[in-house]
C-alpha positions as CSV (number, residue, x, y, z in Angstrom):
1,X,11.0,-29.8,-2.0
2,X,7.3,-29.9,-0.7
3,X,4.6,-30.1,-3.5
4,X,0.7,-30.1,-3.2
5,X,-1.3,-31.3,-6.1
6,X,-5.0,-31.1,-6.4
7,X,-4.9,-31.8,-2.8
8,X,-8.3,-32.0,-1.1
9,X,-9.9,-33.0,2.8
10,X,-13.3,-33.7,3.7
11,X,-14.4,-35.5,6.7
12,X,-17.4,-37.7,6.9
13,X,-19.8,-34.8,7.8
14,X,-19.6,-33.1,5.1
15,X,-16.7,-30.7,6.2
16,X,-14.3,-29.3,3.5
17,X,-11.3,-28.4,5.6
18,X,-9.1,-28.2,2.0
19,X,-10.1,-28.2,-1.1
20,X,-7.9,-28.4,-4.3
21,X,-5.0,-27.3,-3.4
22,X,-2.3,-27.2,-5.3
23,X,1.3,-25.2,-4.8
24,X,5.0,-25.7,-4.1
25,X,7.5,-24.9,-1.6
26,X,11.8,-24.6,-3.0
27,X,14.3,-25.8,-1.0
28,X,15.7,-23.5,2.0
29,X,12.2,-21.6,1.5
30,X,10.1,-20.5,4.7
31,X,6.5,-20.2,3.5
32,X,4.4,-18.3,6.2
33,X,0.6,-20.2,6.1
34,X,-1.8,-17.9,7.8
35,X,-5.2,-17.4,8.1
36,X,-8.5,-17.2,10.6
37,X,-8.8,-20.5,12.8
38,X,-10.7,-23.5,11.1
39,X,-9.5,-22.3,7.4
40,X,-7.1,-25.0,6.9
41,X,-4.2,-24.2,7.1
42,X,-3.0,-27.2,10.1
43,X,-4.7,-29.5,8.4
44,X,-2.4,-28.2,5.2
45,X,0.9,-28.9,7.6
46,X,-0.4,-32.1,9.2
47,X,-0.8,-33.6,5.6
48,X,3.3,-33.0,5.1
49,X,3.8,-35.9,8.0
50,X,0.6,-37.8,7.8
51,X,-0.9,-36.6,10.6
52,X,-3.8,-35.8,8.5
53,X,-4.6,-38.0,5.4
54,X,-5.8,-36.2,2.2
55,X,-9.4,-37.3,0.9
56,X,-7.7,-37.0,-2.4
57,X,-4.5,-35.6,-4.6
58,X,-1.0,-35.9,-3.5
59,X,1.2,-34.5,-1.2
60,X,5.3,-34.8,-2.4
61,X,8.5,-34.4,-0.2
62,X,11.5,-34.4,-2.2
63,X,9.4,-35.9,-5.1
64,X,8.3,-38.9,-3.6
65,X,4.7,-38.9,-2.8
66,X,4.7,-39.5,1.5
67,X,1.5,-41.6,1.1
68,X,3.8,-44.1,-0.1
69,X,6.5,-43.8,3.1
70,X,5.9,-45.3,6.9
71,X,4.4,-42.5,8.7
72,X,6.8,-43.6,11.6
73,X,10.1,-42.9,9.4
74,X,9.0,-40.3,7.7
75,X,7.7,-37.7,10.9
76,X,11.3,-39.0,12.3
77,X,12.7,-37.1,9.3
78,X,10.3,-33.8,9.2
79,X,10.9,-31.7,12.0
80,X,8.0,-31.1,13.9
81,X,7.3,-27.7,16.2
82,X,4.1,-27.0,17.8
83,X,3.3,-24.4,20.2
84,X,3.1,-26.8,23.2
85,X,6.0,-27.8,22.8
86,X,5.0,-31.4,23.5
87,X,8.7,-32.1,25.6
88,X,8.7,-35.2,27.6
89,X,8.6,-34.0,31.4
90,X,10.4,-36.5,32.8
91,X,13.4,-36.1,30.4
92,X,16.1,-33.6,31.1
93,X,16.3,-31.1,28.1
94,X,19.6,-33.1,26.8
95,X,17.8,-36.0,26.4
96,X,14.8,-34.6,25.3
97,X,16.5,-32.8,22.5
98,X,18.9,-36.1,22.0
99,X,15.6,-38.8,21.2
100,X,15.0,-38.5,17.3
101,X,19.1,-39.1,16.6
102,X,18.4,-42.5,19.1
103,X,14.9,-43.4,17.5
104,X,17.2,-43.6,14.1
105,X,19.8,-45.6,15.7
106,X,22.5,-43.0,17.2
107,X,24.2,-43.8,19.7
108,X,23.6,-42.3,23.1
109,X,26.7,-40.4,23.2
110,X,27.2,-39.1,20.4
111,X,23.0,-38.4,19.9
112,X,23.9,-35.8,23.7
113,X,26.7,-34.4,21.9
114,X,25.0,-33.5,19.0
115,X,21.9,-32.0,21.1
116,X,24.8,-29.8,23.2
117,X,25.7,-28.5,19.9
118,X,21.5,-27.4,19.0
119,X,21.3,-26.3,22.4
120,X,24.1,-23.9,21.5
121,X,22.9,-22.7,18.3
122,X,19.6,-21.9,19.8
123,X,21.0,-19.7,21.9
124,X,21.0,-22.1,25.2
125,X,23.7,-23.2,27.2
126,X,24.3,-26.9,27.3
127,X,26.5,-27.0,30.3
128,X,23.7,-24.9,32.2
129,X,19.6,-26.3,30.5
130,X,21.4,-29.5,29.3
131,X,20.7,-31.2,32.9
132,X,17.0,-29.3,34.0
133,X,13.5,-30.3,32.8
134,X,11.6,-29.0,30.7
135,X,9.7,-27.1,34.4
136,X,12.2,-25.9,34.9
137,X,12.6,-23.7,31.9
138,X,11.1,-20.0,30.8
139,X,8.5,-20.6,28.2
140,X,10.7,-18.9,26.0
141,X,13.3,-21.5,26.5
142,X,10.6,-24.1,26.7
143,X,10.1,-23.6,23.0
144,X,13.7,-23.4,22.0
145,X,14.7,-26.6,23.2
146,X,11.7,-27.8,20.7
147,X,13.5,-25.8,17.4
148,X,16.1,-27.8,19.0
149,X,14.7,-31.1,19.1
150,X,13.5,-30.7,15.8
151,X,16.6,-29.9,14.2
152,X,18.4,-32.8,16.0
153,X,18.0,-34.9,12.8
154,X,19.0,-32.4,10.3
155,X,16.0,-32.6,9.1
156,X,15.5,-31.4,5.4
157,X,11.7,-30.0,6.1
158,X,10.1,-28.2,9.1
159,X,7.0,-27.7,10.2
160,X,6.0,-25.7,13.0
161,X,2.4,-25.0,14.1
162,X,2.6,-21.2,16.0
163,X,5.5,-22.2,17.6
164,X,5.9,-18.8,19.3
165,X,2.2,-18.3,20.0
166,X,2.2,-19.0,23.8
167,X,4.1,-16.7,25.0
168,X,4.0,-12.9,25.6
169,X,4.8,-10.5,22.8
170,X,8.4,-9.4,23.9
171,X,9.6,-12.8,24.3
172,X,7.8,-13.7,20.8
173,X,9.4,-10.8,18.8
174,X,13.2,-12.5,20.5
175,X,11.9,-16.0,19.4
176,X,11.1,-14.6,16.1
177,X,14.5,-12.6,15.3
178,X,16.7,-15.7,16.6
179,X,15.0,-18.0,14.6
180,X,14.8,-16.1,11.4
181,X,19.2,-15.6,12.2
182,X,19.0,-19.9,12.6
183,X,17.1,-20.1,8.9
184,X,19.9,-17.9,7.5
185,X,22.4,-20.7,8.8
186,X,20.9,-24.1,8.6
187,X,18.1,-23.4,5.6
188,X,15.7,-25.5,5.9
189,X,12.2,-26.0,4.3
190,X,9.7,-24.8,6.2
191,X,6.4,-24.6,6.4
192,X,5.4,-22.3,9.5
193,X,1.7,-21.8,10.6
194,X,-0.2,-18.9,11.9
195,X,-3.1,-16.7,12.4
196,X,-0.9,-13.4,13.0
197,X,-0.1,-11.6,9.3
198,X,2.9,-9.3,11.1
199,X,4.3,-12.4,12.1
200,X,3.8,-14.0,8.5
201,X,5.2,-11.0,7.0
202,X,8.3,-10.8,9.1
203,X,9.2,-14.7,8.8
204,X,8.1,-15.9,5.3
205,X,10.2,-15.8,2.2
206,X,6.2,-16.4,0.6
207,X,3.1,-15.9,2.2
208,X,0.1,-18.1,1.2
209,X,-2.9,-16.8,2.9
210,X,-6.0,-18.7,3.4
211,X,-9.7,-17.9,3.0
212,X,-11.8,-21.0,3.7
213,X,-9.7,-24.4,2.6
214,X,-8.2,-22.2,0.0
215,X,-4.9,-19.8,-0.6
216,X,-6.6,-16.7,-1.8
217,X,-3.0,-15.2,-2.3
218,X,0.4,-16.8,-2.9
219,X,3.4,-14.1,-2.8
220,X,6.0,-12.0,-1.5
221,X,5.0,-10.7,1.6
222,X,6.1,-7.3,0.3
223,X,3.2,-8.2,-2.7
224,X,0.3,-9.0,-0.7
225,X,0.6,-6.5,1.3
226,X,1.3,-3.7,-1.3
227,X,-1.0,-5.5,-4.0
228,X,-3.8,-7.9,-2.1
229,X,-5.4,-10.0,-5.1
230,X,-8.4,-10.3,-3.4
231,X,-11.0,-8.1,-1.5
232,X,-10.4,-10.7,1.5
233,X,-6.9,-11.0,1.7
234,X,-7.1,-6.6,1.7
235,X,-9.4,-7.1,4.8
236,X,-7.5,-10.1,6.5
237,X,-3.9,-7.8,5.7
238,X,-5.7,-4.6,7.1
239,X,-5.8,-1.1,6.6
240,X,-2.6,-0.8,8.2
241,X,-0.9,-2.7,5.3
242,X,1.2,-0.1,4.7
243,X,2.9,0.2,7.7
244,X,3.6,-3.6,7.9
245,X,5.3,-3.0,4.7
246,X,8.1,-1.2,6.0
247,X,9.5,-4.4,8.1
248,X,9.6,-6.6,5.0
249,X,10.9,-3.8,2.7
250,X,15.2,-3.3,3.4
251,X,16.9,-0.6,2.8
252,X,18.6,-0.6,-0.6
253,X,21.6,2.3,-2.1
254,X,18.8,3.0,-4.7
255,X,17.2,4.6,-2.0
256,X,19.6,6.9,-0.4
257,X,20.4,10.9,-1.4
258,X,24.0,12.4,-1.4
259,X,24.7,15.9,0.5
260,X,28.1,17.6,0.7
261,X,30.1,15.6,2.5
262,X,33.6,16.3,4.7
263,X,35.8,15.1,6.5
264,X,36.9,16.3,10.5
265,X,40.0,18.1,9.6
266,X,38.7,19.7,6.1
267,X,38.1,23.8,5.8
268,X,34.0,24.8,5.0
269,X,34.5,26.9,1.5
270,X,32.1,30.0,2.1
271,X,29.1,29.9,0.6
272,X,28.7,26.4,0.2
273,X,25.1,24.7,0.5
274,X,24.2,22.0,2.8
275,X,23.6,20.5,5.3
276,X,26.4,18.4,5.2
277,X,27.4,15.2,6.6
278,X,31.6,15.0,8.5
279,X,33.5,11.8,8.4
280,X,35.9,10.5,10.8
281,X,39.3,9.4,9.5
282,X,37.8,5.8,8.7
283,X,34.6,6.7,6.1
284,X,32.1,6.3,8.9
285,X,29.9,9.1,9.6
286,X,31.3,11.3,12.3
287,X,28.5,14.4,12.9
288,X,26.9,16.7,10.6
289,X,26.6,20.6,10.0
290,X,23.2,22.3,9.6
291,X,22.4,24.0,6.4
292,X,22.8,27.5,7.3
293,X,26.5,26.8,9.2
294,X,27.5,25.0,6.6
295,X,27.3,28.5,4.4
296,X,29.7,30.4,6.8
297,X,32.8,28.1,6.1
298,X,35.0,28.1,8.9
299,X,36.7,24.9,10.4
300,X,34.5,22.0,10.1
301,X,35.8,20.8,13.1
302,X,33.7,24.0,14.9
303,X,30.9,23.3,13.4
304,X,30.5,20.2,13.4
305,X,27.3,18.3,15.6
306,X,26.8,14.8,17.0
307,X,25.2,12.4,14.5
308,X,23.7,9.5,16.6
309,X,20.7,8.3,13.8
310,X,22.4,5.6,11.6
311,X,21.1,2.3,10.0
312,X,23.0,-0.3,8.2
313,X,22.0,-1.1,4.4
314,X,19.5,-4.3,4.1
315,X,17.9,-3.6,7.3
316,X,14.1,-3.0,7.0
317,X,12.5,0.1,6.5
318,X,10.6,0.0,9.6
319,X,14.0,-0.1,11.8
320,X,15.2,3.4,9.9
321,X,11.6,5.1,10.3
322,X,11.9,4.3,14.2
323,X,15.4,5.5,14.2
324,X,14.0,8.8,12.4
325,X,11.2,9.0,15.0
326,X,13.3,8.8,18.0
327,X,16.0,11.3,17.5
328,X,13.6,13.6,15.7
329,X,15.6,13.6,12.8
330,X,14.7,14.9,9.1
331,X,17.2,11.8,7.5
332,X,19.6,9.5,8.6
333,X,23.3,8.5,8.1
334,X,23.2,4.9,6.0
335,X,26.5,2.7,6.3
336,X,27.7,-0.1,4.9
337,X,28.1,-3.1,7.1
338,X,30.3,-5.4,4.2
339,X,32.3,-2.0,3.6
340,X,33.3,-1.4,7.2
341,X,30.5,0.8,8.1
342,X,31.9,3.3,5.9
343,X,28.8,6.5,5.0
344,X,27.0,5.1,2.0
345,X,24.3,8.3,2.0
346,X,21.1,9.8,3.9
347,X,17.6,8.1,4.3
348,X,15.0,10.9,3.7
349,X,11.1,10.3,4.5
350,X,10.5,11.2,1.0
351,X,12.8,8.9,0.2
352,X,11.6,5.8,2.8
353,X,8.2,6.5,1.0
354,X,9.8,5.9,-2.4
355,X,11.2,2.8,-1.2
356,X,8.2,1.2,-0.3
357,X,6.3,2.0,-4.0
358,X,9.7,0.4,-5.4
359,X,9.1,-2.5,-3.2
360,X,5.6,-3.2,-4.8
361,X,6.7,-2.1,-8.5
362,X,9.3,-4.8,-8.6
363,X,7.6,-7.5,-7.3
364,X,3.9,-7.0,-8.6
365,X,3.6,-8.3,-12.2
366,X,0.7,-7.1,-13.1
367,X,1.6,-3.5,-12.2
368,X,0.9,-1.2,-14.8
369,X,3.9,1.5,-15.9
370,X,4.5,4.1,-14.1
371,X,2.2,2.9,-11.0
372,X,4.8,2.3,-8.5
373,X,7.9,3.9,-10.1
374,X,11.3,4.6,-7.9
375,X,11.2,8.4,-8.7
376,X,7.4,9.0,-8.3
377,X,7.4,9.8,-4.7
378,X,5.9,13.1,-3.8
379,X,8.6,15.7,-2.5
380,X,11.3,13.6,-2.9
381,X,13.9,16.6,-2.9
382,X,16.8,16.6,-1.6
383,X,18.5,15.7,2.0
384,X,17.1,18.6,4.8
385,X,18.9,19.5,8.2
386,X,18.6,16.2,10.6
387,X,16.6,17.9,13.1
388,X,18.6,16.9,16.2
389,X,19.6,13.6,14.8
């Protein structure tokens, strides 16, 4: 959809703001540019629209080379999101989401009746924001209105410039999970700049992270930031790579363990080892039974203890270990969210640690075997007592 080729910009000083770059971006991709300020990578976005011209090489939307398309008609055809939002003050939020559709010739009403319907989908209501101006608006909603706006189009590329950096960091982390659920709809190409590498991680399918006009790493996010090709992209990930690893890695079966399991009305046989997870009527985890109770027999109902730690499969590791953390728990109950909810197994710590080396085996080619296989984790034995999960 978007391809650089031997792309390179250098201003009359002397500066080299890019030099030689070349890479792609697929269809319905979100690739995550970040890096420290002046490295390039705006002037990297800006060159997709022609805000910037490239000293030399090409830059290709949907194959055609944009140096040969009106830089008027083609920014009304890339979506365009910058941090200050850039809305016309003196334009209600209707119309200011409405005026790409009538640059291209829409008429008026149907051009509002499309914006009411991008209004909706970013989470505002038309009825209500569709009449105020833009200062009259949260800066949360400010910067909806211009997803909005930039959508209004349908747009096959995007390009947003750290769209959610002005505002504070509760508001940002809402920004960031409805806009990552409005890329699983619409799929767009995007291109999505900024200096914050949790941010990259979270939103980009790739990350291309930039040393000085240059991508020092091009990859998964889980990749760089379990395998870092460079000395500077180790630094620029940080220390804590790790731990930023668990909100890109999800929760897969591979990764769950299998204790005894009943159900509310079953009998305990004596003697039997657990601990042991109790399900309701419908598969979904109902409570469990510690280890040593579990060895009495008796009526499982009497036995039986709240279970309030869950997690659905395919959410990231992260949400599970802060599930963990919070009820004190020594695993968790997995369900199923395409099956119902229905139990699907128990999320260990030794486990959650396996998970991540299996993120970096699969995706780092150069790996060597055995360096980041599923079953190397160290004590990973099976399912304890929850704690008082």
């Amino acid at each position: 959809m978007i391809r650089f080729e031997h792309v390179s910009k250098r201003y009359a000083d002397g500066t080299s703001a890019v030099d030689d770059l070349s890479f792609e971006v697929a269809e319905g991709e979100l690739v995550t540019l970040v890096g420290p300020s002046g490295c390039g990578k705006t002037t990297t976005m800006k060159m997709v629209n022609r805000l910037v011209e490239p000293t030399s090489g090409r830059v290709l939307v949907e194959g055609r080379d944009v140096a040969g398309v009106d830089p008027v008609q083609l920014r009304r055809r890339i979506g365009y999101v910058i941090q200050q939002v850039g809305l016309f003050p003196h334009r209600t939020v209707l119309d200011n989401t409405a005026t790409v559709p009538q640059l291209l010739g829409t008429g008026r009403a149907r051009a509002r009746a499309r914006a009411a319907e991008l209004l909706e989908l970013v989470g505002l209501d038309p009825s209500v924001h569709g009449p105020r101006y833009p200062e009259q608006l949260s800066g949360g909603q400010r910067q909806r209105v211009g997803v909005a706006r930039a959508l209004a189009a349908d747009p096959p590329v995007l390009l947003m410039d750290e769209p959610f950096g002005a505002v504070d960091p509760v508001v940002r982390e809402r920004l960031q999970n409805e806009f990552l659920a409005l890329q699983s709809r619409v799929r767009k190409t995007v291109l999505f700049v900024t200096h914050d590498i949790e941010e990259a991680v979270r939103l980009g399918d790739r990350i291309a992270v930039y040393g000085q006009g240059r991508i020092e790493q091009f990859d998964a996010p889980a990749t760089v930031l379990g395998a870092p090709a460079t000395e500077y992209v180790a630094g620029f990930v940080g220390a804590d790579r790790g731990l930023k690893r668990l909100a890109v890695t999800p929760l897969a079966r591979v990764d769950l363990e299998h204790p005894a399991v009943f159900q509310v009305g079953d009998r305990l046989p004596g003697g039997a080892e657990g601990p042991a997870v109790v399900l309701d009527g419908a598969g979904q985890p109902y409570g469990w039974i510690p280890a040593e109770e579990v060895r009495l027999g008796g009526e499982v109902r009497d036995r039986v203890r709240r279970m309030d730690a869950r997690v659905p499969l395919g959410s990231p590791l992260k949400q599970a270990l802060a599930l963990m953390l919070r009820h004190d728990a020594g695993w968790i109950a997995v369900v199923d969210p395409e099956d119902g909810d229905r139990f699907a197994g128990v999320l260990t710590p030794a486990r959650l640690h396996r998970a991540l080396r299996r993120s970096v085996g699969a995706q780092e080619p150069t790996a060597g075997a055995g360096s980041a296989r599923p079953g190397s984790a160290p004590g990973a034995a099976g399912a304890e007592d929850p704690g008082r999960g």
